[in-house]
Each structure stands twice: as C-alpha cells, then as structure tokens.
Phi, psi and omega in degrees: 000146205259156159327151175234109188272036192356332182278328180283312145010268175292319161329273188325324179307304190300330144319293185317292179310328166312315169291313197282302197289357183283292214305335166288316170305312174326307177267351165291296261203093179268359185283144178254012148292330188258350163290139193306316181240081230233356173239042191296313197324348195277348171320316167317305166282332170288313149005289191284316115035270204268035177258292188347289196284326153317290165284356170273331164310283195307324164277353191258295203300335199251031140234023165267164144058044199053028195282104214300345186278135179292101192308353156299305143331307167294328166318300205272339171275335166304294186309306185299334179274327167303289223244029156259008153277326178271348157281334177285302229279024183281301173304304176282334149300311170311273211317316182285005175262309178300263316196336196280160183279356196236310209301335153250085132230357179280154169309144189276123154260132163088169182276146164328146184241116196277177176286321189314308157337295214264315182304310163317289176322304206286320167322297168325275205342281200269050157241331162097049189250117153007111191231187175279144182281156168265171148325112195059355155271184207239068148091003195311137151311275192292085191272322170307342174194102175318230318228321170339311213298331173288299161022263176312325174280354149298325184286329175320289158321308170307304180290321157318273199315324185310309188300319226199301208271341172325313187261000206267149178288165159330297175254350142318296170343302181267318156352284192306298124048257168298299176351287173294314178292350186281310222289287140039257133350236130059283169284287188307330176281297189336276188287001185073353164203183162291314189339350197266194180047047174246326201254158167290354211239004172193032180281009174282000179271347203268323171297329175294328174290346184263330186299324172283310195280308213291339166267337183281339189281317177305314201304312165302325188275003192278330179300346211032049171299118165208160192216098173314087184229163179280116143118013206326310171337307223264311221267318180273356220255288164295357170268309137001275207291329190296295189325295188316323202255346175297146193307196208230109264233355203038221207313355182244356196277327163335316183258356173305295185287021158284297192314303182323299197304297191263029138217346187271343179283315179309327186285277208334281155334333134297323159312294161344291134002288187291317207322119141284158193241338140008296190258009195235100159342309182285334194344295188310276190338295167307333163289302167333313191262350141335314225264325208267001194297296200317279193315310180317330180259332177269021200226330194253008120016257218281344189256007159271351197281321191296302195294330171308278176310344173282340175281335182249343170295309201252348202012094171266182204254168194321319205279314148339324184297306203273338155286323162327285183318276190325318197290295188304332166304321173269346175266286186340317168264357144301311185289323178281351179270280163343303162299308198319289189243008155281329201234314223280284196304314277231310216269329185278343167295325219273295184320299196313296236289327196285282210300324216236018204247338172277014194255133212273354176274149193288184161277113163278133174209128192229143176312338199221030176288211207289159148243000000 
C-alpha cells in the first residue's frame, strides 16, 4: 500500500479556502491592488503543481515499466474520483442561477439567455466543456460554475500523462519543462500577471498555465526531491498564504507570480513531501482540510455570485456585510463537509466497486488523492 501524503493534502485544503475568501474579497475590493490577497489566483497552479506531482505517485509504478494498469483504467478511476462532484456541483451551480432572488437588481452584464441556451450551458457544464456565457456573470467559458474551467486542464492532463507523459524520460522531461516556464514567462509579462484563462478573450492562457506547474510536479516526485522542515502543515500552509497575500509588485508583479510557479511552489511540494506525518501534530487538521479542499472549491462559486448580487443590490451596511460573508464561509464548508461524507465518498466507493470489480489489480482507493 502506498504512503498517503497528508500534508500535500492539507496544502490543497489550504489552497482551496484561500481562493473561496480571495473570491469573496474580490466582489467587496474588485481593484486587485487594494485586495488583501491580490495573488491567490495562482492557487490554480499550485493545484496543477500537486495533480502533477500525485499522479506520478499514485501511477507511474503501475503504468510504467511494464506496469499492468491500462489508461482505460486509469480513465476510469480519474472520472470516479472527479466527477460526482462535478455533477452535484454543476447542479448547484444551475439551481444558483435560476433561484438567485438579487440577480434581477443586480447590473445586466451580457444578453438574455432562452431556456434552450441555458439546457445547453448546463449540458456542457456537466461534461466540463466551454459553454455560452450567461447573463450577470463576468464572461466565464464555465459560467454555471465559474472555477470548473480548471476541471477540464485537469482531465486534460490526466489524458496527456495516460498518453504521454506516464512513459516520458528524464531529459525530455526537463526539456519540457523549461520550455513551458519560458512559454510561462512569456504570459505574465503579457499580461503583467497570472490571473487569466477562465474567460473567453484569453482561454489559450489556461493550458500554458496548467503545463508548466503540472511537469514541474511530476518532475519533482520523479527526482524524489524532498525537504525536511519541522512543523510542515502550519509552516508551508503559511508560506502558501505569504505567497498569496504579498503586495502587488507593479512592473515586477509578472515575475513575482512566474517565480512562485516555477520555483517557490516546487519547493514548497518537497517540503511537503519530506513531511513525516509521524511528528506532525496538526495531522488531523491537514487531513480535515484535505478531505474538504475538493468540494470546497468546486462547490462555492454560485454562492459568491448570489452574496454579490445581495451585496450591490441591497447595499447593506459593513457590519451586516461582515456577518453575511462569514455566515456564507461557514455554511459553504459545513455544506461541502457534507457532499464529503454523505454524498461524495459513498457514491465513489459504490462506482469502484461496481466499475473496477473485474480488474485483477485491487483498487487503492483513498478519499483524499490528487484532485
């Protein structure tokens, strides 16, 4: 049975929550110089970072080097573990759109949407495909659920390594490698930061953005790179949040968030790494926030769009503002702590058993693998 890296985990956790309080700030503070977290957005590459650095654990032995799982397998254990999530949270996306009560007072961004339209956008939605954008959202490929558009560079990824990268040497490898931070590079200074390839008017940034993290990760667990620190959760957790929260660089902020992606996340991922979980105090804490990173991120979208709209509609006052906000941070993660262990592990333990019950190899199957 293989190691369980708990730590690399609780990072994602620590990730997740980070984009859900960025994306709430986002509709308070919309200057992203004056936001409190003006570099979270890059939690998406550090994502792509440990989907990279996951799947070579969880996969290289048994589809390298003669190794009997087939990528119809591998296909089929990525989808049970994605995408019963992305159908509730598809659903839960639909339903906050139909259903929210503020959106008409809110400004109309884009033209009226027929119904046939929005049964198309949700049909995409839940194949995790590009859809028409809707009415008051801000332009999204994935508009039913805003955040999904990384989704899809995971499945991306999944079929590249099944395909490709499962087999690829050392120094092709580090090729690519530089190739992609250059390619990297490249986009932030175009644009003076990372923030893109969520929208249609710039979704060619999003495979460069999944490409570069997602080979430096692999690249790392393949090196077996590890890095010893005391206390690893709490102490890389905060490095994470240091990354996120640093001021906004002007004319240097391009290389600030290049650098992070290509050298402070890889350390960050050895860090991890190195983490005995043994000595590490916090373990629960770092599982907790593991088990809750998926849902959490893919689930809490539709509900900032709605506190937006109640927020430019009704303008209530700070302190009514700040209960709101808090009050939606916690029932979002009550709700996703819910999917978690009513709906998520339950539906997926059931899909192995059914889907994965003739294959002579067993199912590892863990709650808290790559996402």
């Amino acid at each position: 049975m293989k190691s369980h890296y708990h730590v690399l985990d609780g990072l994602r956790g620590t990730a997740a929550f980070s984009v859900f309080t960025f994306h709430i700030l986002e509709m308070l503070v919309p200057s992203l110089e004056l936001n409190p977290m003006p570099h979270t957005f890059l939690a998406v590459d550090f994502f792509f970072a440990l989907s990279g650095f996951i799947l070579g654990h969880a996969y290289d032995a048994r589809m390298c080097d003669g190794g009997r799982l087939a990528p119809s397998g591998f296909f089929m254990r990525r989808l049970i573990r994605l995408h019963p999530m992305v159908l509730v949270a598809m659903v839960v996306g639909v339903l906050g759109y139909l259903f929210d009560p503020f959106a008409g007072n809110a400004q109309r961004i884009g033209p009226a949407l027929s119904p046939g339209m929005l049964l198309l956008t949700f049909c995409l939605s839940l194949l995790l495909l590009p859809a028409p954008t809707l009415p008051n959202y801000f332009g999204e490929t994935h508009p039913v659920n805003g955040p999904s558009w990384t989704l899809l560079q995971e499945y991306i990824a999944n079929v590249l390594y099944a395909l490709f990268a499962s087999r690829l040497g050392r120094k092709p490898h580090i090729v690519l490698c530089c190739a992609s931070a250059l390619a990297l590079l490249w986009t932030a200074k175009r644009f003076g930061n990372l923030g893109y390839g969520w929208g249609w008017d710039h979704y060619w940034v999003a495979p460069v953005r999944l490409a570069c993290p997602f080979l430096l990760g692999l690249l790392v667990y393949r090196m077996k790179l590890r890095i010893a620190l005391p206390h690893p959760y709490a102490v890389l957790s905060l490095a994470l949040v240091a990354v996120f929260a640093a001021p906004v660089f002007r004319a240097y902020n391009w290389l600030y968030e290049a650098v992070c992606v290509i050298v402070v996340f890889p350390c960050i991922l050895m860090a991890g790494a190195g983490a005995d979980q043994g000595e590490d105090g916090r373990g629960w804490l770092a599982r907790l926030a593991g088990e809750l990173s998926y849902p959490v991120y893919i689930v809490h979208y539709p509900f900032i769009y709605i506190f937006a709209h109640w927020n430019w509609s009704t303008h209530p006052s700070r302190p009514v503002l700040a209960a709101a906000g808090v009050g939606m941070y916690c029932g979002v993660t009550l709700f996703a702590l819910a999917l978690s262990r009513w709906y998520d592990r339950p539906l997926r333990a059931w899909l192995a058993r059914v889907c994965l019950a003739r294959e002579a190899e067993p199912t590892r199957f863990s709650p808290q693998s790559a996402s």
